[in-house]
N, C-alpha and C positions, 0 to 999 in steps of 0.2 A: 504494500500500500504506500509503503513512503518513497517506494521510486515512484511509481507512479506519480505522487504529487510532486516529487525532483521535475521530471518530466513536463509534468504543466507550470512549472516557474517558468523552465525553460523554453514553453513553447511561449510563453506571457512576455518572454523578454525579446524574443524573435521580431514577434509581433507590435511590440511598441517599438522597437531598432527598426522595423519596417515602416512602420508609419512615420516615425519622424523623416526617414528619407524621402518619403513619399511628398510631406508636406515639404522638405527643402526643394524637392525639385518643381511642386506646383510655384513655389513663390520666386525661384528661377522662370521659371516662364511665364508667369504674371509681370513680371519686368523687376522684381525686386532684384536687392543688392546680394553679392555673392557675401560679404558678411553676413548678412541675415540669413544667407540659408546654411553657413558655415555656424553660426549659430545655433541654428534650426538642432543638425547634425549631433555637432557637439552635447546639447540638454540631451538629444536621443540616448546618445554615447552615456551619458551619466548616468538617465532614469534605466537604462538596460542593466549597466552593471551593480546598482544596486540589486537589482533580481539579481542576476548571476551570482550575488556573495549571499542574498538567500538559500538559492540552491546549492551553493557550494557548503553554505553551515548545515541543510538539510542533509546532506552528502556525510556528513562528520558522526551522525546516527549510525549510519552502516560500518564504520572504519573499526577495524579489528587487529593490525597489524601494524607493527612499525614503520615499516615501508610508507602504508596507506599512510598514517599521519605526518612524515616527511613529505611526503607529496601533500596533502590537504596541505599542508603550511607555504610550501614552496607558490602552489596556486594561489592559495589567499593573501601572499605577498605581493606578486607579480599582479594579482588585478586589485589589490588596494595602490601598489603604485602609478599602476595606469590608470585611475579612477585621480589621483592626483597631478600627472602630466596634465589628464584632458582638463582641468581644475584650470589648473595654470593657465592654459591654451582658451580658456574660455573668458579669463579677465582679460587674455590681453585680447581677441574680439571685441571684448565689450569696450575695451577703449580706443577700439579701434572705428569703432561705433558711434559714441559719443563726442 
């Protein structure tokens, strides 16, 4: 049962990573600014990987192994630092903006 709900994080995070690209590239061809939809992109990029470190703490239920918790760590490092690049990436947009 608890892959299973793994599974629909995961499909939940697809889905809004989808639709934000979907709305950057409407507002590209409504005539908007590629800031805006680099923007767009970026908020995507964040509300996704918040899912993703749900599913990934979801994930830490089933871990039984040494291994597996070297790796659950290794992952949860790696997308907590990209959840902060794109951070970064996103102020300097917005001042790129204003």
């Amino acid at each position: 049962m608890l892959a299973v709900l793994r599974l629909f994080v995961e499909l939940i995070t697809n889905l809004v990573l989808f639709g934000y690209i979907v709305a950057a590239l409407l507002a590209l061809l409504r005539g908007g600014r590629m800031t805006r939809a680099r923007l767009l992109i970026v908020d995507g990029v964040l509300f996704a990987l918040n899912f993703k470190v749900v599913a990934t703490l979801l994930r830490t239920l089933e871990i039984t192994t040494w291994n597996q918790i070297g790796l659950f760590t290794a992952v949860f490092v790696l997308r907590t630092l990209l959840k902060r690049v794109v951070h970064h990436e996103r102020r300097i947009l917005l001042g790129q903006a204003g």
